[in-house]
ZADRENRO-246826 format. One record per residue (C-alpha): x, y, z; residue in three letters. Coordinates in steps of 0.2 Angstrom, whole numbers, padded with zeros to 4 digits, always signed. Layout:
BEGIN
XYZALA ...
END
This chain:
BEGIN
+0000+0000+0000UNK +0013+0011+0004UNK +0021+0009-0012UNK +0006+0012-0023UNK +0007+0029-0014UNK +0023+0034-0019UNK +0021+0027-0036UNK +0008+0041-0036UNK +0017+0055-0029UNK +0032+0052-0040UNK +0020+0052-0057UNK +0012+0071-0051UNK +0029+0079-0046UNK +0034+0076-0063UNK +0017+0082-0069UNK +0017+0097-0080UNK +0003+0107-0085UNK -0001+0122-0097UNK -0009+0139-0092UNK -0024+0142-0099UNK -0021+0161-0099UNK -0002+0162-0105UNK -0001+0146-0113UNK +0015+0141-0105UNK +0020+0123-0099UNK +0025+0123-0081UNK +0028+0112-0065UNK +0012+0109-0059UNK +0019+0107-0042UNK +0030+0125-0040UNK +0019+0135-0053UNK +0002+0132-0048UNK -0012+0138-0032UNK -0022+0121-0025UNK -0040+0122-0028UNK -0046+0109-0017UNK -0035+0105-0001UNK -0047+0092+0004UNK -0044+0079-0010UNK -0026+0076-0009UNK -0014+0076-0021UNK -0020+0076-0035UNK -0020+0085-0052UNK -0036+0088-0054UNK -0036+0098-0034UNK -0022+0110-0044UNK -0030+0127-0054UNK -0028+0128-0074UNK -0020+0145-0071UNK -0002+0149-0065UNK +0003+0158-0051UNK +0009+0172-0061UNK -0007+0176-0071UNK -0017+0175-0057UNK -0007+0187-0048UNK -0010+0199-0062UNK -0027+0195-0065UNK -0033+0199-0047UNK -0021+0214-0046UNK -0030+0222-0062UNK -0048+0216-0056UNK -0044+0226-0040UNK -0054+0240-0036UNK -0044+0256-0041UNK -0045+0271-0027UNK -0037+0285-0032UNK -0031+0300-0021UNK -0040+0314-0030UNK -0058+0305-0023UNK -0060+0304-0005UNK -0074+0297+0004UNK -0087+0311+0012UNK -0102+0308+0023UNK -0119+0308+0010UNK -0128+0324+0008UNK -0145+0322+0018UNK 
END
């Protein structure tokens, strides 16, 4: 039983996948956010987008608050 483990471990540290938004091939492992922590190590618990696309994605999706408009109380 153990080894079946390891035989496991071994075929999805040498696992490679490709971002779906940069379209390059990268370690799944390294290069990746889990998804689901809950079911194990997997490739299927690993996102389809790399660490570094999602950075950027979030970061440009992010609420932009300038300087020039501050917050004041509502007119009533």
């Amino acid at each position: 039983m153990e080894l079946d483990k390891q035989i496991k471990l071994s075929h999805l540290l040498l696992a490679d996948r490709k971002c779906r938004t940069c379209g390059q091939i990268k370690n799944l492992i390294d290069e990746f956010y889990r998804t689901r922590k809950d079911r194990g190590p997997v490739s299927s618990s690993y996102s389809y987008e790399c660490k570094e696309c999602t950075v950027k994605r979030v970061t440009k999706k992010r609420k932009n608050y300038s300087l020039s408009t501050e917050w004041q109380y509502p007119d009533w």
